[in-house]
Every structure is written in structure tokens, then in C-alpha cells.
N, C-alpha and C positions, 0 to 999 in steps of 0.2 A: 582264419581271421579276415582274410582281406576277401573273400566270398561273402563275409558276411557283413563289412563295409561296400562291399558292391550294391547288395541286395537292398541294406540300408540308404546307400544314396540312391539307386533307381526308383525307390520309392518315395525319396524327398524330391527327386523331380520329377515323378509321376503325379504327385500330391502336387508339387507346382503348377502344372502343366492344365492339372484336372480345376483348379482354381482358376488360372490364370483364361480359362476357354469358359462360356455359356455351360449353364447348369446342366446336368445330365440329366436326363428322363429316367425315371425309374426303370423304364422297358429298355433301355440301352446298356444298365449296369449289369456286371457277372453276379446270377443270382446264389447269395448262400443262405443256409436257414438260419431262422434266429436260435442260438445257443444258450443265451443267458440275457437278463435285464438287468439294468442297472435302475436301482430303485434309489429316489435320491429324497429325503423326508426332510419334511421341515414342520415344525413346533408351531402348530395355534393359537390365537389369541386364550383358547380354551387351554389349552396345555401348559400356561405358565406357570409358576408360584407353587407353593403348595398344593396343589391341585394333580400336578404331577408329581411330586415326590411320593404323593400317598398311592398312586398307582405304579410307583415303577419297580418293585418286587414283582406283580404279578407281570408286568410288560418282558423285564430280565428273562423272566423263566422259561414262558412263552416264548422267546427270541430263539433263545438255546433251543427248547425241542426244534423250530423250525432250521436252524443250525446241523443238529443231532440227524436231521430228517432227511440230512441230504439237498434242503431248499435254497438254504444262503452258505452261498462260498466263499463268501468276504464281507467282511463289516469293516465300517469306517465311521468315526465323529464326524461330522465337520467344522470343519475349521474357519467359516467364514460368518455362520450362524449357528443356533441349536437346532441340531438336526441328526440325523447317521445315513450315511451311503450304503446300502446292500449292495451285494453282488450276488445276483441270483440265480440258480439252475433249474429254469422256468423258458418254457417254448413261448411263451406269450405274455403281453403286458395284462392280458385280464384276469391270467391264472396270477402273476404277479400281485393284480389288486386284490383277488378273492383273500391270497393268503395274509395280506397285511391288513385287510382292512377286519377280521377278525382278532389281531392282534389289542389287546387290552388299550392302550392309544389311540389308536384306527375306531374301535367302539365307544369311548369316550369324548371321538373327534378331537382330540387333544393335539393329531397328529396325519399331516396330507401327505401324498409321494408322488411324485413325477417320476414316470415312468419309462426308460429308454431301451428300445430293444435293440441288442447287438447281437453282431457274426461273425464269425471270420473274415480276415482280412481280402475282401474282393477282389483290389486289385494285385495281389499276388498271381492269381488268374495269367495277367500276361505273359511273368516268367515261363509260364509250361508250354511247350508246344503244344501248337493247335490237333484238335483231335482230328482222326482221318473220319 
């Protein structure tokens, strides 16, 4: 437990330190691959009203196979507007677009996503010694 209050505060003041200094160049940070996107959707002026009730049996189903498929690892509403957070098991933001924008909302334009591709934690990097 207290190793892993270590780990947890070297990285709160890694994350301080990395803020508190001029932005990083992408060519300076430890590179990892992208593992998964976070798909973050939000409801169109198209998408309102009845408009989308009458489409969201086929949008559900569609979701699940992509679900069922191994693509989305997590789903979420959100909670600030109408929308839902994917969490997706996708190497890229484009394969990310292809699969949603076939999705019954994405073809109706009912429905847009922003796209964010994540990795592993980078700066975990430091904890290891360096390689010979």
C-alpha cells in the first residue's frame, strides 16, 4: 500500500512539475501506442425530438453488436448534455470514425463524436531504469 501511495504521489508531482515547465514537444515525450479512443458524442440539432426516438431501437442494436464485437469497452451517458462516451478498442481515431459514423445516428447525422486517442500512462517511463 504505501508503494503504491509512492507511485501515486511521484506522479502527482511529476504531473506538477510537467505543467508547471513550458509545454513538451511531442519528440521529447516516452512514446506509447494508442490503445484505445475515447469517443465522446454529442446529439444534433437533427437528432432531437421524435426524430430520434423513432431511430433508437435500430441505433441500441447496432451499439450492442459493436459492443458484442469486441469495439466498445465501456459506455457511458453523459451527464452534462445528451450524448454517450465510448470507450473504445480501436488503434486509431479514423477506424474509431468509420465504426460510428455507420452507426444508425452517425447516418442520420442525428449524431457527432469527438475523438481522443489514449495510451498508457507515459510517464510511468521514469520509474524504470534506463535501458543499457
Amino acid at each position: 500500500m504505501r508503494l503504491l501511495k509512492s507511485v501515486f504521489g511521484f506522479l502527482f508531482v511529476l504531473g506538477g512539475l510537467a505543467s508547471a515547465q513550458a509545454p513538451a514537444s511531442p519528440s521529447s515525450l516516452p512514446t506509447v501506442p494508442t490503445t484505445k479512443v475515447i469517443a465522446i458524442g454529442s446529439v444534433t440539432a437533427v437528432g432531437t425530438g421524435a426524430n430520434r426516438v423513432s431511430i433508437m431501437p435500430q441505433e441500441v442494436s447496432a451499439t450492442v453488436r459493436l459492443y458484442l464485437g469486441g469495439k466498445i469497452d465501456q459506455w457511458y451517458v453523459r451527464k452534462d448534455k445528451p450524448g454517450v462516451v465510448f470507450l473504445m478498442n480501436v488503434s486509431t481515431p479514423d477506424e474509431a470514425h468509420e465504426l460510428l459514423e455507420k452507426l444508425p445516428l452517425g447516418v442520420a447525422g442525428m449524431m457527432t463524436f469527438d475523438l481522443i486517442p489514449v495510451g498508457p500512462l507515459s510517464p510511468l517511463n521514469y520509474l524504470l531504469p534506463k535501458e543499457k
